[in-house]
Structures are given as structure tokens and as C-alpha cells.
C-alpha positions in Angstrom: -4.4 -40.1 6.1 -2.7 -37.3 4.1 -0.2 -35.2 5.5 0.4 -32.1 3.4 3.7 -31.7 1.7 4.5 -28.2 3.5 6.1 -27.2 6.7 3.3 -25.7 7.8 4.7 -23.0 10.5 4.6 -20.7 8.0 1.4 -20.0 8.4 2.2 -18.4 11.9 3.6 -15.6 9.7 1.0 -15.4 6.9 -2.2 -13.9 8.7 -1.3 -10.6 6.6 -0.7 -12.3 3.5 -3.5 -14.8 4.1 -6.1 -12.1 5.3 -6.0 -11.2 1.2 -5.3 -14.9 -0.1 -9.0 -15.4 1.6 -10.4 -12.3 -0.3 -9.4 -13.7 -4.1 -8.5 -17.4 -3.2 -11.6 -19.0 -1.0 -13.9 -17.0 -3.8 -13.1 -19.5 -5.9 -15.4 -22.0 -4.5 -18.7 -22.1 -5.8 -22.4 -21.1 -3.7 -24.8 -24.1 -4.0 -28.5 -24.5 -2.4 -26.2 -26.7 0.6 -23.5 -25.8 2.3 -20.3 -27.2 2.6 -19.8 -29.9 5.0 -16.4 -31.4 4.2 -13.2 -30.4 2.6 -10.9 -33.1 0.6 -7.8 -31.8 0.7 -5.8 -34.1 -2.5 -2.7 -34.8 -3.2 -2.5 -37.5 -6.5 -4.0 -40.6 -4.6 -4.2 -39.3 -1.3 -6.7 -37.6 0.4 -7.1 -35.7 3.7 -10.8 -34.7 4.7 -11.6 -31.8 6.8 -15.4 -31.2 8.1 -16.5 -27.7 8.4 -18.1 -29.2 11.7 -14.9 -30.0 13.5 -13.1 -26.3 12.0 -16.2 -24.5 13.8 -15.8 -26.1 17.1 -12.3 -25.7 17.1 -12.2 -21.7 16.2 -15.3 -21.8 19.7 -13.1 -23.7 22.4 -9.2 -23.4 20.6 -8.9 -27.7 20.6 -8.6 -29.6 17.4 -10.7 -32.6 17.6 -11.8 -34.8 15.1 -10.4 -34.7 11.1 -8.7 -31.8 13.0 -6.6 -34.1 15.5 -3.6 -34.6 13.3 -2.9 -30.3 13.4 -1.6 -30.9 16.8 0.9 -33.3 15.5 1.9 -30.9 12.5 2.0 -27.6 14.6 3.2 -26.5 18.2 0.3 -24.4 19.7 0.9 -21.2 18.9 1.4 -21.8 14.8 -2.4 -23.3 15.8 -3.6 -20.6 17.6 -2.0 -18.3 14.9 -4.4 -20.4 12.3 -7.1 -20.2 14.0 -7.2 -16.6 14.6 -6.2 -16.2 11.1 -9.8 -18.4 10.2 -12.0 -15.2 12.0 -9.6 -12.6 10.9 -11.8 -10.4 8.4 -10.6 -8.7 5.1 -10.0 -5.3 5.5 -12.2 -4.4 2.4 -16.1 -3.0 2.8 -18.6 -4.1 0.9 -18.6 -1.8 -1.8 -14.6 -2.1 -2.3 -15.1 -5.6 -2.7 -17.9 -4.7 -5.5 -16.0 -2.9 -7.2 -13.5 -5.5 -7.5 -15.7 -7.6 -9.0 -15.6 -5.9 -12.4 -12.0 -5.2 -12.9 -9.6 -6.9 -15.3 -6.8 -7.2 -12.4 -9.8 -9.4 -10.6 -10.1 -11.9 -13.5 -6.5 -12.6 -13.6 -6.4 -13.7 -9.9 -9.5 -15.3 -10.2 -8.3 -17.5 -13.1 -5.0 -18.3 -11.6 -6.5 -19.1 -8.1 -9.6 -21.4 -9.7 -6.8 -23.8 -10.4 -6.6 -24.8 -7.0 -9.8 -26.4 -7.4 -10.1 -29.9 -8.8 -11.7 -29.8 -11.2 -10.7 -25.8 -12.1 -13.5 -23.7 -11.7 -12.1 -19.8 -12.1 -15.9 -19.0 -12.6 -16.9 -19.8 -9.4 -15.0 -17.4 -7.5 -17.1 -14.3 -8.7 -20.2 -16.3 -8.1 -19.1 -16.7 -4.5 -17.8 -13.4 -4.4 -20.7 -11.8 -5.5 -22.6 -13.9 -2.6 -20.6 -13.1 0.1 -20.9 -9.2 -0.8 -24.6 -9.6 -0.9 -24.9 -11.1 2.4 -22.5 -7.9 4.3 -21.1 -10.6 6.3 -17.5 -10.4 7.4 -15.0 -11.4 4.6 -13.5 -14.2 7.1 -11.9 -17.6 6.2 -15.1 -19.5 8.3 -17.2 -17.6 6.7 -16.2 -18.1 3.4 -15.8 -21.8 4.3 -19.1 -22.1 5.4 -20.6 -20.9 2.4 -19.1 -23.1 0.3 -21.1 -25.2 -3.0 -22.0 -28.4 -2.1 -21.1 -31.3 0.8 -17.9 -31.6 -0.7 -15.5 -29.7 -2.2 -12.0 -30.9 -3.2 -8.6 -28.7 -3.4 -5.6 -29.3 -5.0 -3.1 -29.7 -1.6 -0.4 -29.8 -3.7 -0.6 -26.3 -5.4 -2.1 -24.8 -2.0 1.3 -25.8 -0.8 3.4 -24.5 -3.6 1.5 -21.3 -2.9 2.8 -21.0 0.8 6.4 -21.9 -0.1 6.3 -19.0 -2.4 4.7 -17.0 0.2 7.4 -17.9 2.3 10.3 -17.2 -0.2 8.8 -13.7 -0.6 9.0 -13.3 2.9 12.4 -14.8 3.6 13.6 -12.7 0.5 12.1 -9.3 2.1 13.8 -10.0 5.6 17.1 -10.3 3.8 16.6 -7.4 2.1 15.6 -5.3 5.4 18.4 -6.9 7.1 21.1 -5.6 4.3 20.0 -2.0 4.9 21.9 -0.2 7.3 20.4 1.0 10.6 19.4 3.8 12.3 19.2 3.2 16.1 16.6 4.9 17.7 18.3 8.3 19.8 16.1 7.9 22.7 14.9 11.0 23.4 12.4 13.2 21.9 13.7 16.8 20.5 11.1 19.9 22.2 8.8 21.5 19.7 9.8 24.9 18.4 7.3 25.6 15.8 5.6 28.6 15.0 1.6 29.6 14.1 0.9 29.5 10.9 -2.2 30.6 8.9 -4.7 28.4 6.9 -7.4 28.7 4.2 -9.5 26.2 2.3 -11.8 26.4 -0.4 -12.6 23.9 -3.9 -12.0 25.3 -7.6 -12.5 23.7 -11.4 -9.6 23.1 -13.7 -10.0 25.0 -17.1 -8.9 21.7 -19.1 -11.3 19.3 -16.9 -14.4 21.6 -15.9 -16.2 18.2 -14.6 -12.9 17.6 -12.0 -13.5 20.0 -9.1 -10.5 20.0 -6.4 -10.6 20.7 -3.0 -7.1 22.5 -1.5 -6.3 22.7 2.1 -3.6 25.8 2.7 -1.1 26.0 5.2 1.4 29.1 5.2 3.1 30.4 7.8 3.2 34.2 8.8 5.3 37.3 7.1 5.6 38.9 3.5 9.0 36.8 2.0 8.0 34.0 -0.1 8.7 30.7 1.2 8.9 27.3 -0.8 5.4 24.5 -0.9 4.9 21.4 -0.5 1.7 20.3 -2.6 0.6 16.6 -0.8 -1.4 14.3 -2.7 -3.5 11.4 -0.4 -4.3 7.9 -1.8 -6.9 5.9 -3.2 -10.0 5.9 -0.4 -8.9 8.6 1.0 -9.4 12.2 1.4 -6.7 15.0 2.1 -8.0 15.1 5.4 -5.5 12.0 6.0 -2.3 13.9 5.4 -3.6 17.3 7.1 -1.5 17.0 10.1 1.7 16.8 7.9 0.3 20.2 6.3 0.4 22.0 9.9 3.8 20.3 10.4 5.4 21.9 7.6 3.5 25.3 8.3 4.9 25.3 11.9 8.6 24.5 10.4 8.8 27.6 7.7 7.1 26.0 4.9 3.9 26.3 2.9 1.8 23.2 2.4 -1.2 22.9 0.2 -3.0 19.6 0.8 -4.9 18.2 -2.6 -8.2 16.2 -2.2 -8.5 14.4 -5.5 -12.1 13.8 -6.9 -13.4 9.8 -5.7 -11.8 7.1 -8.2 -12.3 7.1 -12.0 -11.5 4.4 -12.8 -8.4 4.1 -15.4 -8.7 7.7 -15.4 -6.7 8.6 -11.9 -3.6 7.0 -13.3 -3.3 9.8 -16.0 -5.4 12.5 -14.3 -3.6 12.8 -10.7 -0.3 14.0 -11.9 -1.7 16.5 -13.9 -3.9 17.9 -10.4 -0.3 18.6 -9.2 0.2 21.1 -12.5 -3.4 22.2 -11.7 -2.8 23.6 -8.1 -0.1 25.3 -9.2 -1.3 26.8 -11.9 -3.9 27.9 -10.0 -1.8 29.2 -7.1 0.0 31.1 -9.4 -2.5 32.9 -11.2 -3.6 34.5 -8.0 -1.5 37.3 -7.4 -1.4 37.3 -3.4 -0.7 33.4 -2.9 2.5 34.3 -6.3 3.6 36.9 -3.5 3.5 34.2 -0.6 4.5 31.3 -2.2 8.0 30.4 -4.1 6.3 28.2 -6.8 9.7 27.7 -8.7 10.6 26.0 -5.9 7.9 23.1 -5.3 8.1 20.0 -2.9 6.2 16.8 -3.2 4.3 14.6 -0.9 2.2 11.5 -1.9 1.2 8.5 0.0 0.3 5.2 -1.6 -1.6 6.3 -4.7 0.0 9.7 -4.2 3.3 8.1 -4.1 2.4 7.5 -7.7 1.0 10.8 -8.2 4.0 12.7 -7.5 6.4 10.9 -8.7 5.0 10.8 -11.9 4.1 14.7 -12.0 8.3 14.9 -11.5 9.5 13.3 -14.6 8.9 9.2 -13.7 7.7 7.5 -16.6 5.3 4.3 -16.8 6.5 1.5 -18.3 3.5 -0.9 -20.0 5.6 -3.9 -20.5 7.3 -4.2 -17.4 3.8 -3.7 -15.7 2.5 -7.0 -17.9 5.2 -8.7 -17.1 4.9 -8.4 -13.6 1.1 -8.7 -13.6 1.0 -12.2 -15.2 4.0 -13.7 -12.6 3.2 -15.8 -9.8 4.0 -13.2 -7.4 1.2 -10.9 -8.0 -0.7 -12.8 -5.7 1.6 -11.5 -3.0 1.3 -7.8 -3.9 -2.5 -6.3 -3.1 -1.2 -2.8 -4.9 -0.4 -4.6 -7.9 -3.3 -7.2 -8.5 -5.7 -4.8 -7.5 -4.9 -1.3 -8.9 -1.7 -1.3 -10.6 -2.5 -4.0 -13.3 -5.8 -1.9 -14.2 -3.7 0.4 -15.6 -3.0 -2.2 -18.8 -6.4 -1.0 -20.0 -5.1 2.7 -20.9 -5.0 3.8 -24.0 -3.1 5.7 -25.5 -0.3 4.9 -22.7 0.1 7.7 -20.9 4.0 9.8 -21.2 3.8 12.4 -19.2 6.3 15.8 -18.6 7.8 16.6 -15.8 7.2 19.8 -14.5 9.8 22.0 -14.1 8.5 24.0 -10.8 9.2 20.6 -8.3 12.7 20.5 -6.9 12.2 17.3 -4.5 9.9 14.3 -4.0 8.5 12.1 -0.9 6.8 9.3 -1.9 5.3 7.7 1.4 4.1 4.1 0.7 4.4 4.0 -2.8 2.1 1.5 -5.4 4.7 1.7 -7.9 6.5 -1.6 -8.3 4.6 -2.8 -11.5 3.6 0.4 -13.0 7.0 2.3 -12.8 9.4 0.1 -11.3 13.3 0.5 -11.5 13.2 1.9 -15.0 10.3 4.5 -14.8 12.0 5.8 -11.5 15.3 6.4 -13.6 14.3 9.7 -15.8 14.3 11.5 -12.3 16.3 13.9 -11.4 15.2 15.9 -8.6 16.1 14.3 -5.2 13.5 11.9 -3.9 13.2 10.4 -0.6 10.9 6.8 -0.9 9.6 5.6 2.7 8.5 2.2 3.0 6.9 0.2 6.0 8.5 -3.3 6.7 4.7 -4.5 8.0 2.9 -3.4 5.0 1.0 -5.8 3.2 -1.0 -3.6 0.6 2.7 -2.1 -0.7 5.1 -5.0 0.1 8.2 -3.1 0.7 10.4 -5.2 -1.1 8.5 -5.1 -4.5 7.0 -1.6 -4.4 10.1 0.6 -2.8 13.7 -1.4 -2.2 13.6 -3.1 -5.7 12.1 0.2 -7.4 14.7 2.7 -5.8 17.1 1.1 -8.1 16.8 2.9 -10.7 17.3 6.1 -8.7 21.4 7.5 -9.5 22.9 10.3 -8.2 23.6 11.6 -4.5 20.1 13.2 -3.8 18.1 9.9 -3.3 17.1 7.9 0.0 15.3 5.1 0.8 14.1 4.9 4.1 12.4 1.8 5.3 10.6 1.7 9.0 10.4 -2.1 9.9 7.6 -2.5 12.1 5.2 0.5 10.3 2.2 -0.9 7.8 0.4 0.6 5.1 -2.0 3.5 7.0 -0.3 3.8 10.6 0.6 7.4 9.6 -2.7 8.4 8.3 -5.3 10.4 10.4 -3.1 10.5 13.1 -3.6 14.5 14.1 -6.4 16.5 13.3 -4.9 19.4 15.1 -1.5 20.1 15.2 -0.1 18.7 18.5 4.0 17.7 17.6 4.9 17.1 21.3 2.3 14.9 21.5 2.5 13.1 17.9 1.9 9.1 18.0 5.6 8.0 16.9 5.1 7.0 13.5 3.1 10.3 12.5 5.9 11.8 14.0 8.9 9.8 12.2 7.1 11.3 8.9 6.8 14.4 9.7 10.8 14.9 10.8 11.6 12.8 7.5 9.5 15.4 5.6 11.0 18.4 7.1 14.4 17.2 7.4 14.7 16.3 3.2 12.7 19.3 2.2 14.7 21.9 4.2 17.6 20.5 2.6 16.4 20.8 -0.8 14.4 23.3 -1.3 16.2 26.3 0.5 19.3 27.5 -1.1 22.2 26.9 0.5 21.2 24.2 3.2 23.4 21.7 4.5 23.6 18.1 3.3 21.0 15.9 4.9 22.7 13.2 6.7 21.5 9.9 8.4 22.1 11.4 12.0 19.5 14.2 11.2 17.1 11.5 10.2 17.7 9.4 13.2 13.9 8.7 15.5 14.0 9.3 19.2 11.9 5.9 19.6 11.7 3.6 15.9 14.5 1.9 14.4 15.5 3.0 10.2 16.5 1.5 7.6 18.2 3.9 5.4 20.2 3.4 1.9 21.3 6.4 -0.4 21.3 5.7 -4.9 24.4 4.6 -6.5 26.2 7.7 -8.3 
């Protein structure tokens, strides 16, 4: 009997990571006219067999039994019942996501690197069973996947499996260090009464002059009186609509400031990685070339707010720069695999061409970028041309933006006294998305809340004249621990 080089425990941490290992790892294994029956687990002359039998039974009643029985010596019972819900826990992709991922550059790189735990390699094989398993619209699950495997037997290579999850494991110890070296921000324990004001609202769509095929949908929300107060333009992420960041629209309205929420046209392709930061221009453009919204609205001074894909957005439409080779170089490392943002949608952006260099525009005064898929594409280096204050939010549970890669090792390059990183440890990727469809602050779920106090607390600060520094008490939650660090001068 094998016993796999690997202290397995990890895997009672991994159902995140795992959930997407399943999505471009078990596609590897190829669809034939049976089904798999048995996995041989190898490891140079030694070989432990699995049957897909015994896995079944054992997800039904929670006992290993059979080729299954040596588990219980390996793990205490809840790493096993962490495995075994991990086995039925189904990838948070629809079938037409996972369609389009078929066809994308980023996809052939993972599918290439993660055929090689197949003996003999078979990269090919993973679109064929990918391409199946979309067909069929059955849950993306580990079983599933299992089930559908190529032939009685298929055989693994146990030794790079486990060189995968020690890496996995690195990554994570790495990222709890990191959290861990950021100061905190106790919670204060009690929940500040709503004072906001009405405010007023208008929607409607319009077409670009320079992209009459790109029609834009903007959201108003502007609070009463004739002086003109500063915006806040907020740009949503990929699969998503502006309807997702509405409530942080009314927020801002109720608190004194304007807020224009931008519903991008659906995904282009390589096209949204040039065309979204130029919607920011867009809007205001067209905001200002309507004489009663240049009487409202102070569009000199311009806040932004972007989450995931919009993280991108803005920060780019303020002066950040893409940088090509640090994106290749961090595409082909082994820890892509451990980055959805970057494997997925960062890494398409290779295929651009010319390389995009874009200006900043000289109307924004300060940047949120919520979430941000920007590890790869801008990194330390692309964030350093800024100069407007930024504020980056992360979420220590998100798996589609892995905090350390995509917002603690990117704020780096941020320098000067303006800049904050602010990380909540137990928020993932979309808790603060589609929270409030009407405005309701005293009633605010508290992670849509935490946002919406972040966002009104930095852009106060920075885009009135004359405000008062922005320290960690005023950023303090009444019920979620922070993580806060300020740039380097």
C-alpha cells in the first residue's frame, strides 16, 4: 500500500482553493465510452488504488470503507469530513462561464501545466472532459468529475499532486503571515445612528462619440441644493451589472456626495482591458457637456470606485500603468494555479496588441479599488505612477482575488502619505455586492456597511478642501476586525 508523501490536513483548509483546482485540474482526465472505476494513485514503484465505488459510498453514509480504509489512519475526522464535503462542493462557475473558458489562451496554460499530473501527460484531455462536463449541465463537483472519468483506470502522478498542495499550503501560510503583520483595527462595538439625508436620482443609457457600438447605462445619485458637490463615478466587475454597487451610490448621496454608477457593456473579450478606463473619461465627458449636471456636479474634483474588474478600471483611468512583462512572468509561475483572477482574466490580457499606455485623467482626485484583479496585470510597478490617494480593500477569505497577490504585494509600489490598505480578514470576493437595493444604512448587513463607511470616510477627506486627515480611528467597524497599513513616504 502507498501512503502519499503529504501531510494531508491541509486539505481541511483547501475546499476554496480546491473548489477551482477541480474546475482546471480533474478536466484533465479524459471522457471514454466507460467510466472510471478505479484510480491508481503512483508514486515511482508504488501504487495506491482508489475505486470510484468505495469514494461514492463514502460521500452517502460519511465512513471510509474499502481502498478508502487507510484515510482514517491519515486524517482525524474532521480533515475527512472536510474532504468529503469538499468531493460534492460544486464550482462556482455556470455553464456558459465555463464555455467560455474553454477558448481562452489563460485556459491552455493551466490545462497544459495540470495534464502533467497524468501519467502518461495528457493536457488534451482536459478540454475534452471539460467540454463534456459543460454539455451535460451537471454540477462542476469533484464526484462528478470523478465519475466521468476515461476508462477503468486512470493513473495520477501522487507525487506532483502532492507537490501541488505543499505549494497550496505555502501560499496559505505565507498569506496568514502577511495578515498577521498588519496592524489591527478592533472592532468599536457599537453601531454609529444614521444621519443621512434624501437625495435625488436619475437614470437613463447614452453612446460614446468615439465608440458609437458601446452604449452605457449611468445610474445618478445627487443629493439636494444648487452648490456643486464632488462625484464619485463606480465601475462594477466582470459578470456584473451596476446594479451590484447601487447601494454604495445611495450611500454616498445620503452623505453629501454625488455618485454616478457605470454599467459597462457584457465582456469583449481583450477589449474591456483597454475600453473600461476610457468609460470613466466617457461619463464625464458626458456629464460635463450637459449644462445642468456642470452646475451640480464638481467634475474637477472626481472620486473613484471599482470592485474586482473595476478595481482595474479605476485605477488605471488614474494614471496606473500595465506592465506586459511582469504579467508573463507571473502567468507562466507555478502559482497561477492559486490565483483564479490571474489564470483566468488577467493573463488574457497577453494577447493585446498594441499594449495599451493609457493617461491619467486629470479630473480624479482619489481612488477605491474594492477587490482588486490587479496582481499580474499592474502589480507593484504599474501601481507606482499614481499619485492621487488611493485606498485598496482586500478580503482575507477571497479566493477569486487572493489578497496577498492581488492587493498586500501590489500596494507596494504605492509612496507617499495618501495611500491605505485595508484588508477585512474574514470577507470574500462578492459579500459586499447586492447587498441593498434600497438604501436602509441602519439596517446594512456589516460588510456592506464596513464599505460604505470606508468609502465615505477616504472620500470626504480627499475630495473636500480643507478636510481633516483620515485616521485609523475614523475607519474603525462597530462589529469586523481591520487590517490597515498606510505607503512608505
Amino acid at each position: 500500500m502507498f501512503i502519499m508523501p503529504v501531510n494531508l490536513r491541509i486539505w481541511q483548509w483547501g475546499r476554496q482553493f480546491f473548489g477551482f483546482w477541480v474546475l482546471v485540474g480533474w478536466f484533465c482526465l479524459p471522457r471514454a465510452a466507460l467510466a472510471a472505476e478505479r484510480i491508481d494513485l503512483i508514486a515511482g514503484q508504488t501504487t495506491w488504488s482508489v475505486t470510484l465505488a468505495d469514494v461514492a459510498t463514502w460521500v452517502q453514509s460519511g465512513r471510509p470503507q474499502g481502498s478508502l480504509t487507510p484515510l482514517t489512519q491519515l486524517l482525524a475526522p474532521p480533515t475527512l469530513e472536510e474532504l468529503r464535503n469538499w468531493l460534492t462542493h460544486p464550482v462556482p462557475l455556470t455553464p456558459s462561464q465555463s464555455q467560455r473558458l474553454l477558448h481562452t489562451e489563460a485556459a491552455s496554460q493551466a490545462l497544459y501545466r495540470l495534464g502533467q499530473l497524468l501519467i502518461p501527460p495528457d493536457p488534451q484531455a482536459l478540454k475534452q472532459a471539460l467540454t463534456l462536463v459543460v454539455q451535460q449541465r451537471q454540477p462542476i463537483t469533484a464526484l462528478n468529475l470523478l465519475q466521468a472519468l476515461p476508462a477503468e483506470t486512470v493513473a495520477v502522478d501522487a507525487l506532483a499532486v502532492a507537490n501541488l498542495l505543499i505549494n497550496a499550503q505555502t501560499h496559505q501560510q505565507q498569506t496568514a503571515q502577511a495578515l498577521a503583520a498588519l496592524p489591527l483595527l478592533p472592532p468599536t462595538g457599537t453601531t454609529p445612528a444614521f444621519t443621512g439625508t434624501t437625495w435625488r436620482e436619475q437614470a437613463w443609457s447614452f453612446t460614446p462619440p468615439d465608440q458609437p457600438q458601446r452604449s452605457l447605462k449611468v445610474h445618478l445619485f445627487y443629493p439636494p441644493g444648487s452648490e456643486p458637490v464632488p462625484l464619485v463615478l463606480l465601475s462594477h466587475g466582470i459578470g456584473q451589472t451596476g446594479r451590484s454597487l447601487m447601494y454604495l451610490g445611495e450611500y454616498l448621496a445620503s452623505q453629501g456626495i454625488a455618485a454616478v454608477v457605470v454599467t459597462h457593456p457584457p465582456p469583449s473579450a481583450l477589449r474591456e482591458f483597454t475600453e473600461r478606463p476610457r468609460d470613466v473619461g466617457r461619463v464625464l465627458d458626458h456629464l460635463a457637456a450637459h449644462q445642468a449636471w456642470k452646475k451640480r456636479l464638481n467634475l474637477e474634483r472626481v472620486g473613484l470606485l471599482g470592485h474586482s474588474l473595476g478595481g482595474y478600471t479605476v485605477l488605471v483611468a488614474a494614471g496606473a500603468q500595465p506592465q506586459a512583462q511582469g504579467l508573463q512572468r507571473q502567468c507562466q509561475s507555478d502559482w497561477a494555479l492559486f490565483n483564479l483572477s490571474l489564470l483566468l482574466l488577467q493573463c488574457r490580457a497577453l494577447e493585446i496588441n498594441p499594449w495599451p499606455t493609457p493617461l491619467p485623467d486629470p479630473r480624479i482626485r482619489a481612488v477605491v479599488a474594492i477587490n482588486p484583479a490587479i496582481g499580474g496585470i499592474l502589480g507593484a510597478e504599474g501601481l507606482a505612477p499614481l499619485t492621487v490617494p488611493v485606498m485598496v480593500i482586500g478580503g482575507g477569505g477571497d479566493w477569486v482575488t487572493p489578497v496577498l497577490p492581488e492587493q498586500i504585494q501590489p500596494f507596494a509600489g504605492l509612496r507617499g502619505q495618501h495611500h491605505y490598505l485595508l484588508i477585512l480578514p474574514t470577507a470574500n470576493h462578492v459579500d459586499g455586492l447586492d447587498e441593498a437595493r434600497q438604501l436602509a444604512p441602519q439596517r446594512l448587513p456589516p460588510l456592506p456597511y464596513a464599505l460604505a463607511h470606508l468609502s465615505r470616510e477616504f472620500f470626504r477627506t480627499h475630495l473636500f478642501p480643507n478636510a481633516p486627515a483620515l485616521s485609523p480611528e475614523r475607519l474603525r467597524q462597530p462589529t469586523l476586525p481591520l487590517r490597515m497599513m498606510r505607503s512608505q513616504p
